[in-house]
C-alpha positions in Angstrom: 148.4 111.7 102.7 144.9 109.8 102.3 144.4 109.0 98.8 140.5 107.7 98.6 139.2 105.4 95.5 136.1 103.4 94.3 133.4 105.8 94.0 131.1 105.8 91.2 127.3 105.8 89.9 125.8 103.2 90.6 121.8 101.7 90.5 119.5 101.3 93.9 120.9 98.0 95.3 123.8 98.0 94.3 127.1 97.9 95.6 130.7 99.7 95.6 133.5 99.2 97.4 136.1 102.7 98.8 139.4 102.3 99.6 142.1 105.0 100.7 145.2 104.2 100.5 147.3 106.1 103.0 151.4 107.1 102.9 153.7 109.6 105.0 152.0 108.3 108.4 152.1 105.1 110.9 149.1 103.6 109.4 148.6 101.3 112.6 148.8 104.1 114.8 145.6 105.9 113.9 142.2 105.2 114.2 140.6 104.9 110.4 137.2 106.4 109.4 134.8 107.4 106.9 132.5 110.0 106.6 130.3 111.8 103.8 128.6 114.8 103.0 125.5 114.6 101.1 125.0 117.5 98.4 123.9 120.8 100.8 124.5 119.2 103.6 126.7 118.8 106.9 129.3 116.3 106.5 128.6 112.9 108.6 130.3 110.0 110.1 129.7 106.5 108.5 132.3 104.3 110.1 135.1 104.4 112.1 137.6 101.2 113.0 140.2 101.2 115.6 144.1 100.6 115.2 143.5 96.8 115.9 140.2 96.3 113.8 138.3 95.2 116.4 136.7 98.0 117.6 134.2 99.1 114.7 131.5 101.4 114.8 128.9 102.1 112.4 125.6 105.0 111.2 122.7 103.7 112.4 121.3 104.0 108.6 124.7 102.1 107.4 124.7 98.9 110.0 124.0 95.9 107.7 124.8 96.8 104.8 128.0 98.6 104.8 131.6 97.2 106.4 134.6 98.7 107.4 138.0 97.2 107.2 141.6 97.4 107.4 144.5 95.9 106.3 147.8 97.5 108.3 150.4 95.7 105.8 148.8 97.2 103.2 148.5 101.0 104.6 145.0 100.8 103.3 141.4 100.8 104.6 138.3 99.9 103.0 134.6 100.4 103.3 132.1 97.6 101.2 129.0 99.5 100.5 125.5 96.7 99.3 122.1 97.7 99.0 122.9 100.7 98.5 120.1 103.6 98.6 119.7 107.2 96.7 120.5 108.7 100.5 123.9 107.3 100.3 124.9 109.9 97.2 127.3 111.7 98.8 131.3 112.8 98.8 132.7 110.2 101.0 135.9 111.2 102.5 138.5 108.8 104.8 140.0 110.3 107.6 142.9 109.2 110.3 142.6 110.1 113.9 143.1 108.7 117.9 139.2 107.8 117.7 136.5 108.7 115.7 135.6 112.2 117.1 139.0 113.6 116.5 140.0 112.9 113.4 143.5 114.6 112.2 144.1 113.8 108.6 141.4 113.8 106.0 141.1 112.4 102.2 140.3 114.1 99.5 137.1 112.4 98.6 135.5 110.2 96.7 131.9 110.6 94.8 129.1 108.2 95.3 126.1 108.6 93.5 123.2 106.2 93.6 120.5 106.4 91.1 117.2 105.1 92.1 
């Protein structure tokens, strides 16, 4: 189970934090991500970060200002959202998979909204 938290409104610029929490799997075995889907949209990827932490990848529109992390004692992964933008409202969602295009196990989401 991936239990995702942290979202929220929030002005243009500023900043949240999302973490998902995950139980009933091998946390270190999987590949972490996030992704979103934007109101009437497809969903997308935002950032992925491999069993180790030191493989990351990142959305062109998200490099700089948002960061992925882990912490594998803690069964929990995170993603630090700053200067954030109205295009970031979305659902964002955590997922767990062997890489970032294969994702198995899915939150349930988390709402960001960004006001401009």
């Amino acid at each position: 189970q991936l239990q995702a938290s942290g979202g929220g409104l929030v002005q243009a610029g500023g900043s949240l934090r999302l973490s998902c929490v995950v139980s009933g799997l091998r946390f270190n075995a999987y590949t972490m991500g996030w992704f979103r889907q934007p109101p009437g949209k497809e969903r997308e990827f935002v950032a992925s970060i491999s069993r180790s932490g030191h493989n990351i990848d990142y959305l062109e529109a998200a490099k700089g200002r948002f960061t992925i992390s882990r912490d594998n004692a803690k069964n929990t992964e995170y993603l630090q959202m700053n200067s954030l933008e109205p295009e970031d409202t979305a659902v964002y969602l955590c997922a767990a998979g062997p890489d970032r295009w294969n994702m198995k196990y899915w939150g349930q989401g988390t709402q960001v909204t960004v006001s401009s």
